[in-house]
N, C-alpha and C positions, 0 to 999 in steps of 0.2 A: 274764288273758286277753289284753291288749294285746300280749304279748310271745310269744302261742303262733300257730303258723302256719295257713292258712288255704289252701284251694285252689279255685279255679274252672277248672273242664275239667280241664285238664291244668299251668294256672296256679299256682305254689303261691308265696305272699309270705310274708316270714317272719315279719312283726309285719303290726299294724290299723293303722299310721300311713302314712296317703297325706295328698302331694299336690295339695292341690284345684289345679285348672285355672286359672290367671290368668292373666287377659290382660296382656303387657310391652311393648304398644305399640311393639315396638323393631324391625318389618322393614322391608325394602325389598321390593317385590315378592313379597311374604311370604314371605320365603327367612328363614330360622333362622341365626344370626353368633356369632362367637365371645361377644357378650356371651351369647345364649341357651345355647350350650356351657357357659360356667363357672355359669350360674344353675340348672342342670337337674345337672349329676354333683357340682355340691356337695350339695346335698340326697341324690343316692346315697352318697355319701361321707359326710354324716351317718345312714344308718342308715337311710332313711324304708322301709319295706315296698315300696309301690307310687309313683313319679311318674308324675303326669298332665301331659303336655303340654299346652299352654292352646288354646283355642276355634281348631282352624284351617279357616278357608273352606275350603270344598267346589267355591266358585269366586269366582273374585276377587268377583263384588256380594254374595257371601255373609258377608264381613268387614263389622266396625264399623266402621274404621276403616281410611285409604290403612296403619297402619304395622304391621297385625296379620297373623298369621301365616297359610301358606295351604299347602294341600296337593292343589293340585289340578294338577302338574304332574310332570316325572319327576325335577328340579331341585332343588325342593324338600324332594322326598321325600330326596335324595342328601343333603342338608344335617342333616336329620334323623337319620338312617341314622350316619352321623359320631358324633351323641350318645350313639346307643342303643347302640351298639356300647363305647362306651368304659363306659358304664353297666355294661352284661354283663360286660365284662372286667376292669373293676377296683371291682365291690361286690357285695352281694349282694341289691340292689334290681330290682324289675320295673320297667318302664316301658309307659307309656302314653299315647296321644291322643285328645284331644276334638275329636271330628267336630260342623263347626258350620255352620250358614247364620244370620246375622241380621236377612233378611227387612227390614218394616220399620224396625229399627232399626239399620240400614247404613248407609252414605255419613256417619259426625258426626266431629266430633274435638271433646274435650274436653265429651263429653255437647252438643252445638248440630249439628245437621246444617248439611252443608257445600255448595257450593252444585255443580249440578250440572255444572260446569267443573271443579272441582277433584275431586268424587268421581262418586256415579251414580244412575241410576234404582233407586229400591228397589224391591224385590216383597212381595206379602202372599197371605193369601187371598181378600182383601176390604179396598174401596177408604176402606179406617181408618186415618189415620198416628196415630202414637202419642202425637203432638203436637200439639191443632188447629193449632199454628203449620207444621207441616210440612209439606212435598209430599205429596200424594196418592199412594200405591205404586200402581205396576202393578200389575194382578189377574191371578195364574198364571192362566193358561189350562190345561184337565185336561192336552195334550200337556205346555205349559212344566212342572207338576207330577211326570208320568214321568219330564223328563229332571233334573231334580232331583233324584230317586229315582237314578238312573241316577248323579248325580255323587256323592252320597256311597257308591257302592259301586264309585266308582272310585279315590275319594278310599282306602277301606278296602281296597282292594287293594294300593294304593300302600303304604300303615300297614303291612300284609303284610310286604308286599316289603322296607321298611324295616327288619324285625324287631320290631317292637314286640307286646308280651304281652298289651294289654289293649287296647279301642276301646271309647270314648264315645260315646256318639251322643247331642247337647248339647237337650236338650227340654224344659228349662227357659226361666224369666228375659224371657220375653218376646220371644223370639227365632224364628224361622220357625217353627218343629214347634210351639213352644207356641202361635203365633199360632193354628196351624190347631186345637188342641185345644180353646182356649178358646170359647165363644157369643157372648164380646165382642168378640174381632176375627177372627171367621171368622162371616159371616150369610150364606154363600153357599147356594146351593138345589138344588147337582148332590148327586153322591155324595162328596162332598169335605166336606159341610158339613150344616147342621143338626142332627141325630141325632147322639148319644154315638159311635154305633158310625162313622158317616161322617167325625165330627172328626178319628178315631183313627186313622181308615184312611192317611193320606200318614206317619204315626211307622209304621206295622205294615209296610211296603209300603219303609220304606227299613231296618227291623231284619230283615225278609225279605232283604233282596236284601242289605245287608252281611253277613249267614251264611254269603251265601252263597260271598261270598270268603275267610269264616274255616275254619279247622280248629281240633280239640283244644287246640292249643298256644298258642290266641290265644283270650280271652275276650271277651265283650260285655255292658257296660254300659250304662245311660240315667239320662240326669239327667232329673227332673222338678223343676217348681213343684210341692210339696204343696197348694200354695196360693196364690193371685192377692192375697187379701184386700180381694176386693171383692164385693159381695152381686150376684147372679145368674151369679158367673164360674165357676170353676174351682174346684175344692174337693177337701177331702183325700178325701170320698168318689170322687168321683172319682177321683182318686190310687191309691185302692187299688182299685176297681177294674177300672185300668187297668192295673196290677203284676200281677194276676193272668191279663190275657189274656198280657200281656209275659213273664212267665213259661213260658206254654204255647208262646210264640216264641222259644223258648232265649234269652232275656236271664240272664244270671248273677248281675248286683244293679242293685237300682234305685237311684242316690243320687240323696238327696230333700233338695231345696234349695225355696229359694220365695219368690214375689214377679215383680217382672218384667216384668211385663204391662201393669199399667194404671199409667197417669200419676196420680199424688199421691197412690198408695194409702198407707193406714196402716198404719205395723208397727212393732211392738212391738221394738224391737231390746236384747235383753240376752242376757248370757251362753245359748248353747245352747240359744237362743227356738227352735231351728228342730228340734231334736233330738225332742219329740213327733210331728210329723209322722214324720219314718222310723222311733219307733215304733211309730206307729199301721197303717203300711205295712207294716211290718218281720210285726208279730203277725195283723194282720186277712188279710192276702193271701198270709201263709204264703212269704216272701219273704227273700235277703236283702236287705240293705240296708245304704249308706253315711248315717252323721249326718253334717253341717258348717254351720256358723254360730257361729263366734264361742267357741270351741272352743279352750282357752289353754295347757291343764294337762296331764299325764298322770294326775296324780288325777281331772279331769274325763272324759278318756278312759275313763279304766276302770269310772268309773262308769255312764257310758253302757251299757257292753257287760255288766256286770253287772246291769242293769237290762232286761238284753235289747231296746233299743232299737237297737242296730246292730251290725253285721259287722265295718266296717270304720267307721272315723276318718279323716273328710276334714279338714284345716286348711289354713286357710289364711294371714291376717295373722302368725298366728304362727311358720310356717316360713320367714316374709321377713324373721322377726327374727332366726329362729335356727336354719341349716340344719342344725343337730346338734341339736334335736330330740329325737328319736328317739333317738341315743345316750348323750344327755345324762340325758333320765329312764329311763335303763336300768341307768345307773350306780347313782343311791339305790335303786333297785325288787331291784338285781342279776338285774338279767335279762339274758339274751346277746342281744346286738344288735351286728351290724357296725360296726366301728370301724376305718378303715384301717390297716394295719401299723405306716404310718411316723410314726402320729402315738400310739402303745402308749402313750409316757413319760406323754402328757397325761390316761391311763383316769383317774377317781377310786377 
């Protein structure tokens, strides 16, 4: 199964092996450089199905970080455009971007928020930093809320415009959209807040209006937290059903990650700890869905998808160790997987 193709809209990848989205700390003015050139078409160049471009702000306070990536410009978008393009043209990989705002968790370098000379005011739902040690975030106000709504469908027009196959929309991890999902750091009392269905409303209300820049040829994704793992938060019930209205909102798979949220929660960290959540989501909401957490193998891979727990194969740690990947366990498996020309002598 890891080696048969797979399609969304009009999307089709040739293998389950993606990409997960990670952050490389390495811009300037969130602009993508040649180091992001050679880190993103070696992994096309190894085989992978799908790459995900990592978390890019929607608008500059929407980054973690002064050195992470952004796409909320025409600049930007050109720089990106550069990558995708040589992706297309010399593999037979999709490419993709994760749409992000980190809310709260903005303005830090090196996990410490930074001070507000050198980065900026954060924003939340509600006046909870995710640090007692940290500034208080600004509380979106319902307008500032729109036009946030308004920048990631500007931000996904630009994705458009760049070429890219696939769009993220980052709702996980403890990050803006999860802030507002969550009871623990969204208590506000308009239509933004309280009620399951009011949390939900600012993720449904920016997957609305990103549609609305997509067509057939460009798919749409959401990451969630399955799971905060903390008692009164976010929960996989919840998860799934939230997969299920997202589904009625043309989302094409939900990859289901988790955590994020609350300071010094407890998790359980071993191999493929996170793989039951997308398939709890995967089966209960009648969904597809991406597994990733720690995710090494391609026997673990396929055991995943034979288990009917996911669609698709997010990794991560281990395609920074080895952008062939994908090619490499295609060789033992003999499955056909993209392998560039120039490099035939080295197949097994």
């Amino acid at each position: 199964m890891l080696y048969t193709p797979i399609t969304f809209r009009n999307v089709e990848l040739k293998n389950r092996w993606v990409m997960s989205p990670m952050c490389m700390y390495s811009s300037e003015d969130g602009l993508a450089n040649d180091f992001h050139f050679v880190h993103y078409v070696s992994r096309a160049q190894g085989g992978t199905g799908l790459i995900i471009v990592e978390a890019s702000g929607v608008e500059p306070k929407g980054r973690i970080t002064n050195h992470c990536m952004g796409i909320w410009n025409d600049e930007q978008a050109s720089q990106l455009k550069r990558i995708v393009n040589f992706v297309h043209q010399n593999s037979e990989s999709k490419i993709g971007i994760q749409l992000a705002h980190a809310g709260r968790k903005g303005s830090t370098w090196e996990n410490k928020q930074i001070s507000l000379e050198e980065g900026w005011e954060t924003v939340a739902p509600s006046a909870i930093p995710y640090h007692p040690s940290e500034r208080i975030p600004h509380v979106l106000s319902v307008e500032e809320i729109k036009d946030q709504v308004q920048n990631f469908k500007n931000a996904a027009r630009r994705a458009v415009e760049a070429g890219f196959d696939v769009i993220e929309i980052h709702a996980a991890h403890g990050y803006l959209v999860h802030q507002f999902l969550s009871p623990l750091s969204n208590v506000r009392e308009d239509e933004y807040g309280g009620s399951f269905e009011n949390r939900i409303r600012f993720l449904l209300e920016i997957v609305d209006a990103v549609n609305e820049e997509l067509n057939e040829n460009v798919a749409l994704f959401v990451r969630i937290s399955g799971t905060e793992y903390a008692e009164k938060g976010w929960g996989i019930s919840d998860s799934v059903k939230l997969a299920k209205i997202l589904k009625e909102h043309q989302v094409d798979l939900i990859d289901v990650s988790s955590g994020g949220n609350i300071h010094g929660a407890k998790i359980d960290v071993k191999p493929m700890y996170q793989v039951p959540l997308a398939g709890e989501v995967k089966k209960e909401a009648d969904v597809k869905t991406g597994a990733v957490g720690l995710i090494t193998t391609a026997e673990q891979a396929e055991y995943i998808m034979q288990q009917n727990d996911a669609d698709l194969i997010f990794v991560a740690r281990e395609i920074l160790r080895n952008p062939f990947l994908a090619a490499q366990s295609s060789f033992a498996a003999h499955k056909d997987c993209f392998f560039p020309h120039q490099y035939l002598r080295a197949r097994l």
